[in-house]
N, CA, C and O atoms as a GROMACS GRO file, in nm:
protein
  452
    1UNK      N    1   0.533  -4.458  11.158
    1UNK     CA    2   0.475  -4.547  11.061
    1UNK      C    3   0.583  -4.599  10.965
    1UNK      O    4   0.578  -4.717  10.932
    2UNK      N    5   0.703  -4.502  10.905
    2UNK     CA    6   0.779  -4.558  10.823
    2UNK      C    7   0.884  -4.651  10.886
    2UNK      O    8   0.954  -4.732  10.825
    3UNK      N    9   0.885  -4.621  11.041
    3UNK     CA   10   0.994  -4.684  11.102
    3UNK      C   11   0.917  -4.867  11.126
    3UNK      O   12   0.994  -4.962  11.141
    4UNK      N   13   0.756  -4.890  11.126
    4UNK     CA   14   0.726  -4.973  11.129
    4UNK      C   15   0.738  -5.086  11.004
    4UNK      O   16   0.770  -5.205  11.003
    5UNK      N   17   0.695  -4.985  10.896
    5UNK     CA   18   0.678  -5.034  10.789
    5UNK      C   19   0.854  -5.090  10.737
    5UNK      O   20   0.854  -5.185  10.660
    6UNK      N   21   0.976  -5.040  10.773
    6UNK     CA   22   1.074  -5.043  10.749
    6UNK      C   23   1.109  -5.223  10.822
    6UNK      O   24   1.134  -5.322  10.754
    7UNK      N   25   1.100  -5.219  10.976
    7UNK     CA   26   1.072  -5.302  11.028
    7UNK      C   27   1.010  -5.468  10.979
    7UNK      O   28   1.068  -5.576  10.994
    8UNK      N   29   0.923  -5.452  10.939
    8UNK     CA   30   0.807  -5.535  10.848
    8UNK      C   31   0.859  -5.570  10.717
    8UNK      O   32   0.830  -5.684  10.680
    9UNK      N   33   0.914  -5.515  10.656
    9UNK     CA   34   1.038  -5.543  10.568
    9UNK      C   35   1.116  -5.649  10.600
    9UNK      O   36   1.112  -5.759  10.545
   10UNK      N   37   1.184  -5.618  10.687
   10UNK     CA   38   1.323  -5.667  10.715
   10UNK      C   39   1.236  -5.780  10.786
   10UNK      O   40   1.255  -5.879  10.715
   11UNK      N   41   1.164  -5.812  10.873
   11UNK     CA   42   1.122  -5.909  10.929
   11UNK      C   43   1.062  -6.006  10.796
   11UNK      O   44   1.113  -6.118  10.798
   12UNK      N   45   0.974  -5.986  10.695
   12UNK     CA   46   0.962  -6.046  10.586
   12UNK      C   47   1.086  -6.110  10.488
   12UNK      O   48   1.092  -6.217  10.428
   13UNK      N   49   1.153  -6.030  10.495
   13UNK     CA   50   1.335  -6.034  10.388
   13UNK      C   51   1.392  -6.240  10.500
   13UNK      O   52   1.432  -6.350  10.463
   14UNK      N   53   1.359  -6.182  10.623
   14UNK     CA   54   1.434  -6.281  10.692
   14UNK      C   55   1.360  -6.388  10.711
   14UNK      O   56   1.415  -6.495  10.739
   15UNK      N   57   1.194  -6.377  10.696
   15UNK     CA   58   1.185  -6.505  10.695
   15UNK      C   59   1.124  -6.600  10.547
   15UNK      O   60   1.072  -6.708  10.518
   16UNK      N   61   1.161  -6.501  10.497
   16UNK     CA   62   1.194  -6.568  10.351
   16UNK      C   63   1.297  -6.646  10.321
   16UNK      O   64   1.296  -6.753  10.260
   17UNK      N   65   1.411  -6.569  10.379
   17UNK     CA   66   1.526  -6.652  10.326
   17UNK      C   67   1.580  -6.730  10.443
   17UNK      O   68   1.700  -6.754  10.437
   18UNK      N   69   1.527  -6.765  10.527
   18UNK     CA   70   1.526  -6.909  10.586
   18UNK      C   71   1.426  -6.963  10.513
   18UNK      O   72   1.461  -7.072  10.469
   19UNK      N   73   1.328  -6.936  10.484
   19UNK     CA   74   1.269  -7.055  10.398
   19UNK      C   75   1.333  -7.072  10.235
   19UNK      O   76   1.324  -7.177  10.172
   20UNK      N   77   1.379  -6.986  10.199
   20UNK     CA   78   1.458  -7.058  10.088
   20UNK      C   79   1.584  -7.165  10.149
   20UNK      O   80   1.608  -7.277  10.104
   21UNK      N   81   1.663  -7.091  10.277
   21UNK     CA   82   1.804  -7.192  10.288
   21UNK      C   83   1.736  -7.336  10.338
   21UNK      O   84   1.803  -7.438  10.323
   22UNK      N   85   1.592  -7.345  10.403
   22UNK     CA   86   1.566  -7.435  10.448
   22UNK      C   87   1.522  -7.531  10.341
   22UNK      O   88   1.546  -7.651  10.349
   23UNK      N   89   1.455  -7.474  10.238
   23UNK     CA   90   1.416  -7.566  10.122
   23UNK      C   91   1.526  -7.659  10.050
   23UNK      O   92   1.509  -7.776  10.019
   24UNK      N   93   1.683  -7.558  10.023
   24UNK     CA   94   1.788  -7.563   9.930
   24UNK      C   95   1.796  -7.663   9.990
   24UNK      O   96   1.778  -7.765   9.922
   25UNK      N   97   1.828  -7.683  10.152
   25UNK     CA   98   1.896  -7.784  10.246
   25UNK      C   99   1.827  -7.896  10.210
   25UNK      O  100   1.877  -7.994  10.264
   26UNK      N  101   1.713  -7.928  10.125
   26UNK     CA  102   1.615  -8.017  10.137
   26UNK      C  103   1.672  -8.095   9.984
   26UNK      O  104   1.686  -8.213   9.949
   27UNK      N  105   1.695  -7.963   9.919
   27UNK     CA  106   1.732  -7.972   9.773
   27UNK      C  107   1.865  -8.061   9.736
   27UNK      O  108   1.881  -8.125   9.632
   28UNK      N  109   1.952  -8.051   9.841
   28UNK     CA  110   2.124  -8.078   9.833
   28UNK      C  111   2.115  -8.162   9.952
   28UNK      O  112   2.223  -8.149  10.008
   29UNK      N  113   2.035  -8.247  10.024
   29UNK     CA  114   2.045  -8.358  10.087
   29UNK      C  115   2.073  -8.470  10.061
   29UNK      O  116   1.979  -8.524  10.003
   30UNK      N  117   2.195  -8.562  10.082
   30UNK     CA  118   2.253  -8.616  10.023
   30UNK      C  119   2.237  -8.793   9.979
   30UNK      O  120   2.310  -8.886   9.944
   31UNK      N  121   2.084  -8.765  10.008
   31UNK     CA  122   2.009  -8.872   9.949
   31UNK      C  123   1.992  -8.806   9.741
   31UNK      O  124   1.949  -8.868   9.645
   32UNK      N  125   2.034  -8.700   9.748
   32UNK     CA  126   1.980  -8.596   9.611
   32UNK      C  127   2.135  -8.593   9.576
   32UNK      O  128   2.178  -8.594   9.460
   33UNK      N  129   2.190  -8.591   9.654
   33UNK     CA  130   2.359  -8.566   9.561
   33UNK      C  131   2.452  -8.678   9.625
   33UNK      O  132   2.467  -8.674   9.747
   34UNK      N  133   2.490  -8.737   9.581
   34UNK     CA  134   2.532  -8.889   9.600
   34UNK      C  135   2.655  -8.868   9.547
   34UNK      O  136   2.653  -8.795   9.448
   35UNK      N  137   2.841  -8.939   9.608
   35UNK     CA  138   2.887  -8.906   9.509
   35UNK      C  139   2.912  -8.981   9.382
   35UNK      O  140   2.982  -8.935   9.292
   36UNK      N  141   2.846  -9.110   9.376
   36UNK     CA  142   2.801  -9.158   9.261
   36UNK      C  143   2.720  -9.086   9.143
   36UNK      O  144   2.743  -9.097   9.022
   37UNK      N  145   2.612  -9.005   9.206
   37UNK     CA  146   2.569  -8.933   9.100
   37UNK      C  147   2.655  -8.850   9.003
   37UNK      O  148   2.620  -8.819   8.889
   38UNK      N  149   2.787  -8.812   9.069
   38UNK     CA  150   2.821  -8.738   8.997
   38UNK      C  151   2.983  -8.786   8.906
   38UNK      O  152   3.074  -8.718   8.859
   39UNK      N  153   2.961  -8.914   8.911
   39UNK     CA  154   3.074  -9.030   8.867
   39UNK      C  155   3.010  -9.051   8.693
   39UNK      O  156   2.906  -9.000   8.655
   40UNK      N  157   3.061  -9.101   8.644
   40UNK     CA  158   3.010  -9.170   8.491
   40UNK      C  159   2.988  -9.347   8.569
   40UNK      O  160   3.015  -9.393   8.680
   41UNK      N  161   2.928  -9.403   8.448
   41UNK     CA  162   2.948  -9.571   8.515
   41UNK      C  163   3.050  -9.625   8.563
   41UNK      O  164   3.076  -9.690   8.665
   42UNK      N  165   3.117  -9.582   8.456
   42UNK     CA  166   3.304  -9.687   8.476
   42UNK      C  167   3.360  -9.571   8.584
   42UNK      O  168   3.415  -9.638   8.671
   43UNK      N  169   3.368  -9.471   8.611
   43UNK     CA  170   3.406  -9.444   8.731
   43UNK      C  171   3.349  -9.511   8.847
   43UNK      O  172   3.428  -9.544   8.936
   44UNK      N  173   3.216  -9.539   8.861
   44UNK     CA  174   3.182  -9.574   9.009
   44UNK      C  175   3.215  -9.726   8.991
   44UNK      O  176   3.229  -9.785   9.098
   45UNK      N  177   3.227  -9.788   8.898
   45UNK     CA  178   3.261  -9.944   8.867
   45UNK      C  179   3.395  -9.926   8.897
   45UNK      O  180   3.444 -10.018   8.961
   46UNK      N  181   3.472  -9.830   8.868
   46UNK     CA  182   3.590  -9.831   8.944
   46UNK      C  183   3.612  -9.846   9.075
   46UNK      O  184   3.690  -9.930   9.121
   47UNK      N  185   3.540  -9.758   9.147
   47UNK     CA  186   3.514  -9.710   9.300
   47UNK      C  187   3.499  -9.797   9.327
   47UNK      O  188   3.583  -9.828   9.412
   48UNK      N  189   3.409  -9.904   9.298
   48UNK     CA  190   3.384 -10.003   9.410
   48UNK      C  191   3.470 -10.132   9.344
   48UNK      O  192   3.431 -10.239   9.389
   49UNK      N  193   3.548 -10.139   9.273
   49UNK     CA  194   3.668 -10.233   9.217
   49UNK      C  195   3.788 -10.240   9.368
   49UNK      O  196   3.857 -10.336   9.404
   50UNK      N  197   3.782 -10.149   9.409
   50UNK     CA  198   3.903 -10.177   9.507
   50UNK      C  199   3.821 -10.166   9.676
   50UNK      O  200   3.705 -10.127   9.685
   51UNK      N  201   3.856 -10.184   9.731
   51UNK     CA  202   4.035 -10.270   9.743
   51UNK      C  203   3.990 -10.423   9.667
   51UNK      O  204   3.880 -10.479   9.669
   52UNK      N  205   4.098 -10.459   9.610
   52UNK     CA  206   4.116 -10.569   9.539
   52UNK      C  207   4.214 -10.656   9.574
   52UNK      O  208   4.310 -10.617   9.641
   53UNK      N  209   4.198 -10.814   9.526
   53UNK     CA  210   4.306 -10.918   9.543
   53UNK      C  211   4.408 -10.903   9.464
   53UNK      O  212   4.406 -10.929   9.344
   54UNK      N  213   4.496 -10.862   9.522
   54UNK     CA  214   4.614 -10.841   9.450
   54UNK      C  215   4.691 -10.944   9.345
   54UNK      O  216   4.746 -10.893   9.247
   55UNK      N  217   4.694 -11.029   9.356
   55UNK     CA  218   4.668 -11.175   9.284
   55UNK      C  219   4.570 -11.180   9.120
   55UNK      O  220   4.575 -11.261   9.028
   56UNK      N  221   4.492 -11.062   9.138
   56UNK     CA  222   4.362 -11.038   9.052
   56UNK      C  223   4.389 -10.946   8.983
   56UNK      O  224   4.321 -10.934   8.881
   57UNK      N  225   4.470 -10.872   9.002
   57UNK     CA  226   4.508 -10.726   8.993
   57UNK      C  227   4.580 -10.759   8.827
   57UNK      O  228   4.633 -10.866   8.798
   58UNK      N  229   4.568 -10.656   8.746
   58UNK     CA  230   4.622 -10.593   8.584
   58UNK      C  231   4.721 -10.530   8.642
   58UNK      O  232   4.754 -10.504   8.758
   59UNK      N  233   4.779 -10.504   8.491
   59UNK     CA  234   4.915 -10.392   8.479
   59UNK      C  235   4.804 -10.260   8.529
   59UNK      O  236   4.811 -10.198   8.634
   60UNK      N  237   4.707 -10.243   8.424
   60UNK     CA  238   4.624 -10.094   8.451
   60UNK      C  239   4.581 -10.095   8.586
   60UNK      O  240   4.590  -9.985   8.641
   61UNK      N  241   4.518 -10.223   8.681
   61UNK     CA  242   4.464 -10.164   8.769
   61UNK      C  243   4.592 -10.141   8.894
   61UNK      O  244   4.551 -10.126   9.009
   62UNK      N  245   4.715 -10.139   8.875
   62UNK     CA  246   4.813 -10.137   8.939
   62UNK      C  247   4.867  -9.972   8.939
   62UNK      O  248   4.907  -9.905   9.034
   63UNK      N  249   4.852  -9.938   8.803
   63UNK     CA  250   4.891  -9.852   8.752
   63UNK      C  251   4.809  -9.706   8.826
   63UNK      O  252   4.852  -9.593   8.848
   64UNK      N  253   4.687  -9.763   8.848
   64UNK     CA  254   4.582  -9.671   8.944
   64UNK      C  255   4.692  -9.595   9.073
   64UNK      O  256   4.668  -9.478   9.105
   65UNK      N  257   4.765  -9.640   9.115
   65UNK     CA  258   4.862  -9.602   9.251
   65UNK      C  259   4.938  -9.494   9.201
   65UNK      O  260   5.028  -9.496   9.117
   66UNK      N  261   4.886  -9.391   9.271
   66UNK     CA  262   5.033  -9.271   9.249
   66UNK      C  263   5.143  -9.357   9.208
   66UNK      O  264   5.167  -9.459   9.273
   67UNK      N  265   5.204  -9.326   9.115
   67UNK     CA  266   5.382  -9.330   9.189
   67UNK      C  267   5.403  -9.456   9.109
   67UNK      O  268   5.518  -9.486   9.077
   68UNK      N  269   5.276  -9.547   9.067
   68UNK     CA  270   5.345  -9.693   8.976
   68UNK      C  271   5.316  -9.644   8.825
   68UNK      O  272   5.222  -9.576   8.785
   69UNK      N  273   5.393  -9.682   8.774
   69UNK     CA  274   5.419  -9.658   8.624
   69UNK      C  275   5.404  -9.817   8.556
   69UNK      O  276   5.394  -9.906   8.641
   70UNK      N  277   5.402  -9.855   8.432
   70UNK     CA  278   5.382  -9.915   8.344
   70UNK      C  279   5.518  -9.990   8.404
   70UNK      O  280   5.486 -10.105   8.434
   71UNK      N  281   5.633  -9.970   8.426
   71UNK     CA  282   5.751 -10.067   8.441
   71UNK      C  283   5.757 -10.101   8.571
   71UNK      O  284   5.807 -10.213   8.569
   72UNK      N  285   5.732 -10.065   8.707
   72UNK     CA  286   5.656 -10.091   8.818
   72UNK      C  287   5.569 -10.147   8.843
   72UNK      O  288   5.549 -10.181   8.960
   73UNK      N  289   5.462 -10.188   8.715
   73UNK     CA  290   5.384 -10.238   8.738
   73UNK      C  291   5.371 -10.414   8.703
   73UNK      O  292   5.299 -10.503   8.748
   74UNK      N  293   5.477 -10.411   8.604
   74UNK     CA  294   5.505 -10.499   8.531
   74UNK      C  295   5.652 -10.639   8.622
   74UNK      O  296   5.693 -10.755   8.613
   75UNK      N  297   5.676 -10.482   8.717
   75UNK     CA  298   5.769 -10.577   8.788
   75UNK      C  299   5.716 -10.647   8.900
   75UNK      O  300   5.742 -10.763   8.932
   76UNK      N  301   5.638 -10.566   8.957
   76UNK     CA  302   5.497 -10.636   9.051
   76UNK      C  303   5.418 -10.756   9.023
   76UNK      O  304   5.381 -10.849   9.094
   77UNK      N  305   5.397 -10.718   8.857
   77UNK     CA  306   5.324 -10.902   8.856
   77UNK      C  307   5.406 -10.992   8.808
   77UNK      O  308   5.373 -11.110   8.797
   78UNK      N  309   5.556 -10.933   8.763
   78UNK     CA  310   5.650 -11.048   8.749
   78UNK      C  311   5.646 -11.114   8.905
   78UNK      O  312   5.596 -11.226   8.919
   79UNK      N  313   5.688 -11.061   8.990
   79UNK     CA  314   5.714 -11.085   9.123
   79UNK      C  315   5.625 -11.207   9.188
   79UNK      O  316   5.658 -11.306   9.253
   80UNK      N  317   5.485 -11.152   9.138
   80UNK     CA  318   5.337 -11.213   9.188
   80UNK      C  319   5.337 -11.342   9.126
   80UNK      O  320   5.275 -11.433   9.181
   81UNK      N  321   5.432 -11.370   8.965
   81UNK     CA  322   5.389 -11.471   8.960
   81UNK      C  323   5.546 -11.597   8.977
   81UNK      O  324   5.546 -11.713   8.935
   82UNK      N  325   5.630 -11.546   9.030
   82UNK     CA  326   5.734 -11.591   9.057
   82UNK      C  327   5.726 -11.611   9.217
   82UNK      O  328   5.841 -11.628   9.259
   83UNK      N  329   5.671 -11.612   9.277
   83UNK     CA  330   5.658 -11.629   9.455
   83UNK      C  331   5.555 -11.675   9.454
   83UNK      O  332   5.476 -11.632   9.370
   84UNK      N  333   5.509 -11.788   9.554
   84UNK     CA  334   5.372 -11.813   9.550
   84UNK      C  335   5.306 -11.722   9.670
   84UNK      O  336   5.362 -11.612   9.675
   85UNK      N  337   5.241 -11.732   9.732
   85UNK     CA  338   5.152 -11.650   9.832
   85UNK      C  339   5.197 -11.569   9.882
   85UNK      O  340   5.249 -11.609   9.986
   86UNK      N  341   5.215 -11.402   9.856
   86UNK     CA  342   5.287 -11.381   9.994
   86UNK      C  343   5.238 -11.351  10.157
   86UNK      O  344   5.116 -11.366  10.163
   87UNK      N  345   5.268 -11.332  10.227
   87UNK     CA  346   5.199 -11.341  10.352
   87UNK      C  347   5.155 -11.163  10.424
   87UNK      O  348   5.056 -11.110  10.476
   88UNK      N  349   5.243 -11.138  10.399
   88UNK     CA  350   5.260 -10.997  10.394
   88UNK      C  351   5.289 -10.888  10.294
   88UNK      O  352   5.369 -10.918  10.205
   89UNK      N  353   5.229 -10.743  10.292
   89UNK     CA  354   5.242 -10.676  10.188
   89UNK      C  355   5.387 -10.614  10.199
   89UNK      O  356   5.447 -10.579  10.097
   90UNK      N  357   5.451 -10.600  10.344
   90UNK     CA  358   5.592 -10.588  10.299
   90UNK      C  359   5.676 -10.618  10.183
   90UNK      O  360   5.745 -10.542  10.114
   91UNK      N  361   5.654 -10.758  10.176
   91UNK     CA  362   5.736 -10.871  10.080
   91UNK      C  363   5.722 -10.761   9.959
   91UNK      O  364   5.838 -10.739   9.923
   92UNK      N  365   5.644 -10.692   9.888
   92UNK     CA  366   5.654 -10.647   9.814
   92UNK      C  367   5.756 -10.531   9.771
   92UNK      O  368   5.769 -10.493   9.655
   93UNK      N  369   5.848 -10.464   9.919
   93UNK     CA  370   5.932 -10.390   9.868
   93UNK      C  371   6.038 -10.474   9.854
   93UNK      O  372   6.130 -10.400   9.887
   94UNK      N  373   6.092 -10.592   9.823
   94UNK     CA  374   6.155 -10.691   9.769
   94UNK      C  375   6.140 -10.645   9.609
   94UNK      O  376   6.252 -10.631   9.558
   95UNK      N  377   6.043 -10.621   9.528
   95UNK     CA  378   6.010 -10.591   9.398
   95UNK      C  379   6.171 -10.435   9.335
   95UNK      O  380   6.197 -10.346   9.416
   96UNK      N  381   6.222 -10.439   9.242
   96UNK     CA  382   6.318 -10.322   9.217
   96UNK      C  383   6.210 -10.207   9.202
   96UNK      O  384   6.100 -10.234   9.154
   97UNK      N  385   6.235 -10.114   9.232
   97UNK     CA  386   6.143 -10.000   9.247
   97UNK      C  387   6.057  -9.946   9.316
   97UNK      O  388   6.012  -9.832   9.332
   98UNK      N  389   6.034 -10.081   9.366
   98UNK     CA  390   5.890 -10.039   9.512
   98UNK      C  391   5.977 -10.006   9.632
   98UNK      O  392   6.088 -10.057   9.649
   99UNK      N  393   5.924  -9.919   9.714
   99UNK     CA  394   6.002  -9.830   9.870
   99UNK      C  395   5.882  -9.841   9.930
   99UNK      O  396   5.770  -9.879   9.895
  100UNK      N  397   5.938  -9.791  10.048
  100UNK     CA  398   5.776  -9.809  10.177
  100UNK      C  399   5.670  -9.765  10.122
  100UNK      O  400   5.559  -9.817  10.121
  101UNK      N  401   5.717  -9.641  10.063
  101UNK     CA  402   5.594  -9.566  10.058
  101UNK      C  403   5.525  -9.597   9.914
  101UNK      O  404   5.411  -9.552   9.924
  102UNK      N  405   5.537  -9.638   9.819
  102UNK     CA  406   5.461  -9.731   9.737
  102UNK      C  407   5.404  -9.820   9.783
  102UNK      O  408   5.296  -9.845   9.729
  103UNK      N  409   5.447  -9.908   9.900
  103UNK     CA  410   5.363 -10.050   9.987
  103UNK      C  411   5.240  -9.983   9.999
  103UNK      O  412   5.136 -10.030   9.952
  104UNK      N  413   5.245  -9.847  10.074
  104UNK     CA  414   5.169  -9.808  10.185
  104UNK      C  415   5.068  -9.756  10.077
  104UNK      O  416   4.952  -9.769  10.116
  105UNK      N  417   5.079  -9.694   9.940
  105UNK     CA  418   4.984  -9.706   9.834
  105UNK      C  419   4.934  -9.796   9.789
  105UNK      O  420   4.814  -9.802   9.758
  106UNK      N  421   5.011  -9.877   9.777
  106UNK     CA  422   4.988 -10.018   9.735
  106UNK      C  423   4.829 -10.035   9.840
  106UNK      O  424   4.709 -10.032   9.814
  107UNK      N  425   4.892 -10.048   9.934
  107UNK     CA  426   4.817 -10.113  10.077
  107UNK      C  427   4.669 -10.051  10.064
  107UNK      O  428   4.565 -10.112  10.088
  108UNK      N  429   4.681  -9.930  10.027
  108UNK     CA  430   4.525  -9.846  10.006
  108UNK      C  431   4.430  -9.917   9.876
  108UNK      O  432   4.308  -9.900   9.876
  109UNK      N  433   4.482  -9.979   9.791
  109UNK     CA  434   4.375 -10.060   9.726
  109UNK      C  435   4.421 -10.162   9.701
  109UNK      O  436   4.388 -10.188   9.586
  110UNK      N  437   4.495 -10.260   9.753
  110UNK     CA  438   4.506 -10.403   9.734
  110UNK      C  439   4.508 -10.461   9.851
  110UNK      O  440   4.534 -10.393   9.950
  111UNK      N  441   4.471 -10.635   9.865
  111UNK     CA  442   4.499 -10.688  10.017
  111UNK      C  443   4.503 -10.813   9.912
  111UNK      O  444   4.452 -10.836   9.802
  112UNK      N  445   4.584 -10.878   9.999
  112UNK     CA  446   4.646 -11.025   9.983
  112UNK      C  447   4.583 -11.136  10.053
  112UNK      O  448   4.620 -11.154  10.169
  113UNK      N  449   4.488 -11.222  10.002
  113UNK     CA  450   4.401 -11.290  10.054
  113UNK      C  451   4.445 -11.389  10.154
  113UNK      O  452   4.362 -11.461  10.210
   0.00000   0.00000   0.00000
C-alpha cells in the first residue's frame, strides 16, 4: 500500500509539472515577449532607423558603428559631401581612418541608394 501510495505521488508531482512547463510555454510565447517589448520607444525607433541612406545619415547616427568616433565620423560626411554619388561602399575606405573592416560595419547599417 505505501509502495502504491508512494507511486501516486510521483505520478501526480509529474503531471503537474508538465502542466505548469506547458502553461509557462504559453506564458513566454513570443507573441507575449517581443523584443520590442522590452526596448524603450527611442530604442525600437532606433531599430528600425537602419539600415539607412547613407547620404541621410548624422554625425550621431554614424557614430552608432563600433569603431567610428566623433572625428571618423565627421570625416565621412566631409567625404559625402565632397564626392557626388558613390557607387560603391568601398569608395569609402578612401575616407583617412576608415579600413575594411569599418566598411564592413559601415555596410551593416548603411546602403547607398
Amino acid at each position: 500500500m505505501k509502495q502504491m501510495t508512494k507511486r501516486a505521488g510521483w505520478i501526480c508531482f509529474v503531471v503537474v509539472g508538465i502542466a505548469l512547463l506547458w502553461s509557462a510555454d504559453a506564458f513566454f510565447a513570443p507573441q507575449y515577449c517581443t523584443p520590442q517589448s522590452l526596448l524603450s520607444e527611442e530604442q525600437t525607433a532606433q531599430l528600425y532607423r537602419f539600415p539607412m541612406d547613407l547620404y541621410k545619415a548624422t554625425k550621431e547616427d554614424l557614430m552608432q558603428v563600433r569603431g567610428i568616433g566623433e572625428k571618423r565620423a565627421e570625416n565621412i560626411l566631409y567625404f559625402l559631401k565632397s564626392h557626388p554619388r558613390l557607387t560603391d561602399m568601398k569608395e569609402l575606405e578612401q575616407v583617412k581612418g576608415i579600413k575594411e573592416h569599418y566598411r564592413r560595419e559601415l555596410e551593416k547599417l548603411f546602403y547607398i541608394p
